[in-house]
C-alpha positions in Angstrom: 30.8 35.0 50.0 31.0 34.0 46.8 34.6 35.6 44.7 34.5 37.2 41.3 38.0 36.8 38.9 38.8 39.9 38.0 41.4 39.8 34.9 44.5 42.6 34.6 45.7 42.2 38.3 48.5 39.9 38.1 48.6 39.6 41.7 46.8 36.2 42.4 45.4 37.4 45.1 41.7 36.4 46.6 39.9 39.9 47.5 37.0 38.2 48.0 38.6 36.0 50.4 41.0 38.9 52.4 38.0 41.2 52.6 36.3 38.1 54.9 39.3 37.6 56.8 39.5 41.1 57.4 35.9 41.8 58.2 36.5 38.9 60.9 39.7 40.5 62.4 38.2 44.1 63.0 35.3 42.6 64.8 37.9 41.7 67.8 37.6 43.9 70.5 40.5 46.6 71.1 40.7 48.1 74.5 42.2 51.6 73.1 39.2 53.8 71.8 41.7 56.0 69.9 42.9 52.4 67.4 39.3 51.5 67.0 38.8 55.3 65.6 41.5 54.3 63.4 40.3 50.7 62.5 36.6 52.0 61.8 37.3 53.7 58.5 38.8 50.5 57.3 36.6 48.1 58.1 34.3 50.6 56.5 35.8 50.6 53.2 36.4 46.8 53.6 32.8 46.0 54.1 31.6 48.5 51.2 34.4 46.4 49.0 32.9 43.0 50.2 28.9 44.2 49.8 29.8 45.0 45.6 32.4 41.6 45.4 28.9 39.7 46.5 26.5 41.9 44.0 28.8 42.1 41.3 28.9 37.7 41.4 25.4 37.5 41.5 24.4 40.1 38.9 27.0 37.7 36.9 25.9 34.8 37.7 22.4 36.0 37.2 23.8 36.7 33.3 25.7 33.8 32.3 22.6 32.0 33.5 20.3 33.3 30.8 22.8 33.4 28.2 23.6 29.6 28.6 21.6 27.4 26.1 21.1 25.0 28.6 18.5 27.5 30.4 16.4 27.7 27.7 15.9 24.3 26.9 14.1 23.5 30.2 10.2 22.6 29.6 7.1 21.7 31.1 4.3 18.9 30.4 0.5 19.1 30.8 -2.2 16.4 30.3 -5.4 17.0 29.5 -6.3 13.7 32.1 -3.2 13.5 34.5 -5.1 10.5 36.1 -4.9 8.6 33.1 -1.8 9.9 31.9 1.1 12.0 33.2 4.5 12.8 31.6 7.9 14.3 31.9 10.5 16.1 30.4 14.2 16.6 30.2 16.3 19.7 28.1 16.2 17.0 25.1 12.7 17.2 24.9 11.4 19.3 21.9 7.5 21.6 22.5 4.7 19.6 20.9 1.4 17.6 20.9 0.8 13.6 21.8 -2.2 12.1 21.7 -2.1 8.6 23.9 -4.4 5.9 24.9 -3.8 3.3 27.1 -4.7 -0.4 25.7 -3.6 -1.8 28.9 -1.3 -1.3 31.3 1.9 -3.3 33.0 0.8 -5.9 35.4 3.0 -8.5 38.1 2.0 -12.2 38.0 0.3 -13.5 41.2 -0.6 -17.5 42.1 -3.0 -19.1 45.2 -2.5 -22.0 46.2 -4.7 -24.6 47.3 -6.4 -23.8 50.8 -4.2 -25.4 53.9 -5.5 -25.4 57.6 -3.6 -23.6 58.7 0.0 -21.2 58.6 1.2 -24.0 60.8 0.5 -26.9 58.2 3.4 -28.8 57.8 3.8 -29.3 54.2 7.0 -31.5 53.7 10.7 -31.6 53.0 11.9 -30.9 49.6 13.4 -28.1 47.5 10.9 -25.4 45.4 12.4 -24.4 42.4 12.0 -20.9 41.1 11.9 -19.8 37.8 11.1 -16.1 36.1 10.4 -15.8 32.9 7.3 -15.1 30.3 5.8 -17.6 27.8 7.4 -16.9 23.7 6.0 -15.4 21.3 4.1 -18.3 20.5 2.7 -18.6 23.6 3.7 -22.9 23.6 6.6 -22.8 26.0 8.0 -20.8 28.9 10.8 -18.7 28.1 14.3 -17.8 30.8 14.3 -14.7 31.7 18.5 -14.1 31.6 18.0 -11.4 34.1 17.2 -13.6 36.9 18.9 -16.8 37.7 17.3 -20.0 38.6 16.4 -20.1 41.9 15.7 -23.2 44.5 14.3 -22.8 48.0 15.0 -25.5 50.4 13.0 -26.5 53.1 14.3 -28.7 55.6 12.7 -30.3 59.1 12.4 -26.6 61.0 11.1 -24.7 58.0 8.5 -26.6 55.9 5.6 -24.9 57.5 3.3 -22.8 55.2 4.3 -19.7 57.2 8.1 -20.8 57.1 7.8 -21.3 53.7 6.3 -17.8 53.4 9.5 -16.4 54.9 12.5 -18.9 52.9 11.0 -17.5 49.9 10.9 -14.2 50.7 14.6 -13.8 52.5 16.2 -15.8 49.0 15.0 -12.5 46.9 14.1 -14.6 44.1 12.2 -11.7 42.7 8.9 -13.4 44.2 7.5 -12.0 46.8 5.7 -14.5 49.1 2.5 -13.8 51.5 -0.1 -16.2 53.3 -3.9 -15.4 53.2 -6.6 -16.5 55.4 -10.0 -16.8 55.9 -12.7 -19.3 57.0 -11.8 -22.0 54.6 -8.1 -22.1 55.3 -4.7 -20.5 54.4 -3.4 -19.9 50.7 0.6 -19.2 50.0 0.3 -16.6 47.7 2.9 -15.6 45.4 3.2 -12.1 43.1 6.2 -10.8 40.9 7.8 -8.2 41.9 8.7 -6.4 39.0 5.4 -6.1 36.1 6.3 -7.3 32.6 5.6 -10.1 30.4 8.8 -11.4 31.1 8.8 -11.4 34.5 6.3 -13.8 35.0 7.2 -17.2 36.9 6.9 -21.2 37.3 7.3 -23.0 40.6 8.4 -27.3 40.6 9.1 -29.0 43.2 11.4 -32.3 44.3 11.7 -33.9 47.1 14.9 -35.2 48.8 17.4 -36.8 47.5 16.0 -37.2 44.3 12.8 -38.4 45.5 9.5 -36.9 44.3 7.5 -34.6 46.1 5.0 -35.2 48.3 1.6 -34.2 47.5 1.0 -30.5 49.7 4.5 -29.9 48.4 4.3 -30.9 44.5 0.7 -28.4 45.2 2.7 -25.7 45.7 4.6 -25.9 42.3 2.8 -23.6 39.1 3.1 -24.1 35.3 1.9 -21.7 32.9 1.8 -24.5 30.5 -0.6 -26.6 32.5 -4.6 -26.3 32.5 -5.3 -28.0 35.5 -2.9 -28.0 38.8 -3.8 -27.0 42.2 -2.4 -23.3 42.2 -4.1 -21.1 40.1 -3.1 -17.8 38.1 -4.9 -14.5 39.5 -3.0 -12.2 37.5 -1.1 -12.7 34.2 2.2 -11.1 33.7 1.7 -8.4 30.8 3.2 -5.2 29.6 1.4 -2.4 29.2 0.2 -1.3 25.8 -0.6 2.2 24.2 -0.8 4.6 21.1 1.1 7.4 20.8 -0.1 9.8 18.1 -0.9 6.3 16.5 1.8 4.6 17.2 1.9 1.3 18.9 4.1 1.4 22.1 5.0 -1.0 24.9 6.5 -1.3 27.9 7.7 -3.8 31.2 6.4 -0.9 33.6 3.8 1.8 33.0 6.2 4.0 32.4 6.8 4.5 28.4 10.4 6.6 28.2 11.4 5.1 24.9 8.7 6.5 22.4 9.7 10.2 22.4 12.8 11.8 22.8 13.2 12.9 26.5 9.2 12.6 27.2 8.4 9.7 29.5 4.6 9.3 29.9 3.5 7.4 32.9 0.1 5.5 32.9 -2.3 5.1 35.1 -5.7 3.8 33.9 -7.2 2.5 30.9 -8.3 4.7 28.5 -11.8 5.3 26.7 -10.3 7.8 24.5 -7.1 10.1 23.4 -5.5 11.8 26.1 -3.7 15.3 24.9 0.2 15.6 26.3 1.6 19.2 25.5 5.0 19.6 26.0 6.1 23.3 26.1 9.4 25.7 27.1 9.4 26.3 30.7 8.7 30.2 30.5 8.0 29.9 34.7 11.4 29.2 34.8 12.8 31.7 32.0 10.9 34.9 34.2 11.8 33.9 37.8 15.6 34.2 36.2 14.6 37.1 34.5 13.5 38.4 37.6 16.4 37.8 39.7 18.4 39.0 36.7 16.6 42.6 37.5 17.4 42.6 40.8 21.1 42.2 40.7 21.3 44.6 38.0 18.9 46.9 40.8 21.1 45.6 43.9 24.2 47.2 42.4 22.7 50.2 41.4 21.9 50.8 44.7 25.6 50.5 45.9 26.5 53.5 43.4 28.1 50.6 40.6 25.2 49.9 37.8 26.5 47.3 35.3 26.7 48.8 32.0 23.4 47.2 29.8 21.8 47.3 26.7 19.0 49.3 27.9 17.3 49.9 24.7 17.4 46.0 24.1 16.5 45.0 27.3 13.0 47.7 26.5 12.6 46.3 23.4 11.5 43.2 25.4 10.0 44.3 28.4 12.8 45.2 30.9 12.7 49.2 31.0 14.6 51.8 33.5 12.5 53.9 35.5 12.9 57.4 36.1 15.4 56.5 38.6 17.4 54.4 36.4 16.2 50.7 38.3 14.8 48.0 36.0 11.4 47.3 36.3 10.1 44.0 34.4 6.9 44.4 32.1 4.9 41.2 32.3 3.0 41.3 29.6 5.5 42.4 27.1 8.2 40.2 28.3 5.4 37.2 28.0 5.4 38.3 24.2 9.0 38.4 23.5 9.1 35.0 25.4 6.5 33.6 22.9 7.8 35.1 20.0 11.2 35.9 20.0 12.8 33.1 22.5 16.6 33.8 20.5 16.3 37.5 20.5 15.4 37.6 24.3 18.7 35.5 25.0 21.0 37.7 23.2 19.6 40.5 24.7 21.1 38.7 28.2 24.2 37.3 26.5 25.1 41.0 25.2 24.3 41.9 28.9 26.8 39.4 29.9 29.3 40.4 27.3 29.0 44.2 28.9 29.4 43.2 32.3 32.7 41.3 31.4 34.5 43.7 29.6 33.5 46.0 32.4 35.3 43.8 35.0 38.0 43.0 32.9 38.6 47.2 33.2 38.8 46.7 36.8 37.7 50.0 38.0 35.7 49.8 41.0 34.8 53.4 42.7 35.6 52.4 46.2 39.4 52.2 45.5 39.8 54.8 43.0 40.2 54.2 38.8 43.8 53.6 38.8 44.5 51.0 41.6 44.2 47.2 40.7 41.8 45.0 42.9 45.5 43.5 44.3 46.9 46.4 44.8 44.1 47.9 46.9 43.5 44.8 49.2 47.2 45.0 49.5 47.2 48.3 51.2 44.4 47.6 53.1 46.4 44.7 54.5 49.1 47.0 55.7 46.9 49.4 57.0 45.4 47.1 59.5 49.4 45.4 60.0 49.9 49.5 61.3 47.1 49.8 63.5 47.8 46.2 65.9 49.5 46.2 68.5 53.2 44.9 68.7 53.9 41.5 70.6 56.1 43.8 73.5 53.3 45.9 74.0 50.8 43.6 74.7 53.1 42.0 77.4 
């Protein structure tokens, strides 16, 4: 159960807390009839006190969530080709319009080999070296990628198969991930990037040992971006992806563009023919289901004979009226207006609700204990109530 401070009582004591204990203790069964007539208006007025401690938190609760800024900063994307192009948002996010197309998008680099016999072909002793990285700006030499170390692979007498290979590779998380394809002509070591980006491409040497070079299904193996003719080939090109949005060049390692637009990532997914439209709006979903359980707090206590004091003609003025009966009743439509129109003037409306609702607890007059007895006070003489009405340690022996 969740406990409400209530200010003025200088006690220190948890009602919220006592009432649970309490509620627990009377539940124990007593073997007089004439104590539990005695107990049962207690735990009675316990109960009623524990039922408005739980309504009176979340009707607060309910408040202080719709008067926080934070609430109303929440929003919502939609994409006019979510296929194409998706996107998210965060509170930092501001409502607008993108138009983006997609140039390209982010791809891994992947190699083949020459074609082998077999997985089992031996290929020979030697070390691969491993190197990830993208080509400069220039495009004339291969550029470190700082990110990932150097890496060598060695492969000694029990390991220098094309499937062993396959496996050294892939257990030194080199950040190339190594498979073996095969079909009627043979097996291919296949090797693919795991992360997309044009710098996270990579080159493959090979030595053999001691110094010695390589021999020739080993020195195969080995890839250079540099070089036109070599026996492993390039079947995909490390890239980044490239877009426009709203006409601005952007580009990114992943297909995932987070840097273009203040708390908007936009992820891509195909190659554009065209503009796709990305709105990026207040999450008014969000803003009514609050609203909504606002209402019902406020109705929940009502029901238990304490209504928080509101400002009813406020709360009208944007679509939350009082029936006959004095229960809130939300008006969709009118509320969707207020929403649209007056965002600000529908969260005062909750902060003044708030403000109410404190100074109202901070009075500390509950009916269930009478106006002049403080919260402590009252669980205080509840507590001696019950002390009265259990049996003494002599009498139970």
């Amino acid at each position: 159960m969740a406990s409400i401070s209530v200010t003025g009582t200088g006690s220190g004591i948890d009602v919220s807390s006592f009432v649970t204990q309490q509620q627990l203790t009377v539940e124990r069964p007593t073997a007089d009839p004439s104590r539990a007539l005695q107990v049962a208006p207690v735990q009675t007025n316990l109960s009623s006190q524990g039922k408005l401690q739980g309504a009176q938190s979340t009707y607060v609760s309910a408040a202080q969530n719709l008067a926080e800024d934070m609430s109303w900063a929440h929003t919502v994307t939609q994409s006019s080709q979510a296929s194409a192009v998706s996107a998210s948002s965060d509170s930092t996010a501001t409502a607008g319009n993108y138009s983006v197309e997609v140039n390209s998008l982010a791809t891994a680099q992947a190699t083949t080999s020459a074609s082998f016999s077999g997985v089992g072909t031996v290929i020979g002793l030697g070390t691969l070296h491993i190197e990830l990285g993208g080509m400069n700006s220039s495009q004339t030499a291969f550029s470190t990628n700082p990110n990932w170390p150097k890496s060598d692979v060695r492969l000694g007498p029990h390991d220098n198969s094309l499937e062993k290979i396959r496996d050294k590779i892939n257990a030194a998380g080199v950040g190339v991930v190594a498979s073996v394809i095969s079909d009627a002509t043979g097996s291919r070591l296949v090797l693919r990037s795991t992360t997309t980006g044009a710098d996270n491409g990579f080159k493959v040497s090979a030595s053999g040992e001691e110094g010695k070079p390589p021999g020739p299904d080993l020195a195969a193996l080995g890839f250079d971006p540099m070089l036109a003719q070599q026996s492993t080939v390039q079947t995909q090109a490390a890239a980044d992806a490239k877009a426009k949005i709203n006409g601005v060049d952007a580009q990114s390692s992943t297909n995932t563009v987070s840097d273009a637009v203040q708390g908007v990532s936009f992820k891509l997914g195909k190659v554009t023919d065209g503009p796709v439209r990305v709105s990026v709006d207040k999450d008014l979903n969000a803003l009514k289901k609050s609203i909504n359980e606002f209402t019902q707090s406020y109705n929940e206590l009502k029901a238990l004979g304490q209504p928080p004091v509101v400002p009813s003609q406020r709360l009208a003025d944007i679509g939350i009226a009082q029936n006959n009966d004095g229960a809130l009743k939300v008006d969709s439509a009118r509320l969707d207006k207020a929403l649209a129109t007056q965002p600000e003037k529908v969260r005062d409306v909750f902060a003044e609700a708030l403000d109410e609702v404190s100074a109202n607890l901070a009075q500390d007059q509950p009916s269930a204990r009478g106006s002049d007895q403080p919260a402590a006070s009252y669980a205080q003489k509840l507590l001696v109530q019950y002390k009265s009405l259990e049996p003494s340690e002599t009498a139970a022996h």
